[in-house]
N, C-alpha and C positions, 0 to 999 in steps of 0.2 A: 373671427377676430383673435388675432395672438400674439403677446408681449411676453420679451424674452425678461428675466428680472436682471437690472441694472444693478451691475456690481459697483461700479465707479471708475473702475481700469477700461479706460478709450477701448483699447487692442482687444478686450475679451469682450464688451458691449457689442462690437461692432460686428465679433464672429459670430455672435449669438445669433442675433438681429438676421444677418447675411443666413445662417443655416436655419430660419425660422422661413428666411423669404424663398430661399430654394424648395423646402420640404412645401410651401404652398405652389410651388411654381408647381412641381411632380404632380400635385393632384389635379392644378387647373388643369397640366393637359392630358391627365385623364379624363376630365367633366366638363371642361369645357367644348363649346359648338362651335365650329368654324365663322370666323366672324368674330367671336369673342372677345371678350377684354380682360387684363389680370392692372390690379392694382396692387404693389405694397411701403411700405414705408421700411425705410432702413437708413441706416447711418452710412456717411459721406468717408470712402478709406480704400483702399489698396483690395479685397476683395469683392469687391461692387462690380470691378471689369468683367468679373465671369459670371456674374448671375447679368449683367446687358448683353456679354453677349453670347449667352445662351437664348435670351428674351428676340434678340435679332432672329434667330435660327429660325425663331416658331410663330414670330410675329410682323406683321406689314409694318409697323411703326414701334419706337419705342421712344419715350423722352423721361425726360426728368421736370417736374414738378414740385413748387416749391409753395404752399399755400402764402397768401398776404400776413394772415395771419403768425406766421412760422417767426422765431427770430432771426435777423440776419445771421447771427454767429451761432445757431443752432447746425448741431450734424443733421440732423433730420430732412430726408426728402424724399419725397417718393417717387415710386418708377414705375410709371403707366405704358404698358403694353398692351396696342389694342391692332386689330384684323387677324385674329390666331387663325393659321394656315392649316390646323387639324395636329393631332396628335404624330410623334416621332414614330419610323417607323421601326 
């Protein structure tokens, strides 16, 4: 589990967030097992495009996810990528 600290400024939350969910991306697919799933939470912005689709490259499926609970005008959502195709080579 890991939270970037909210500054308050959207543009820097977001990069945080976004370079928190990559550096977990790097290790799922070192540890993760074919078949696998990677879940993360991240804020809704301009570079989100390259962390799905780098998630496309390494996974069967990927979606977006928005708990019931979540507020509607929250950024917050997450992006569950699941059938990992095995590590890059």
């Amino acid at each position: 589990d890991m939270a970037a600290p909210a500054m308050g400024h959207k543009q820097t939350d977001h990069l945080r967030v976004m370079a928190l969910a990559e550096a977990a991306l790097d290790l799922a697919e070192d540890v993760l097992a074919p078949g696998g799933a990677f879940l993360a939470k991240v804020l809704q912005g301009g570079a989100g495009q390259e962390l799905v689709a780098r998630l496309r490259l390494g996974f069967a499926k990927v979606q977006h996810v928005k708990p019931k609970a979540s507020r509607a005008d929250s950024a917050e959502v997450y992006v569950l990528a699941t059938g990992f195709r095995g590590s890059p080579q």
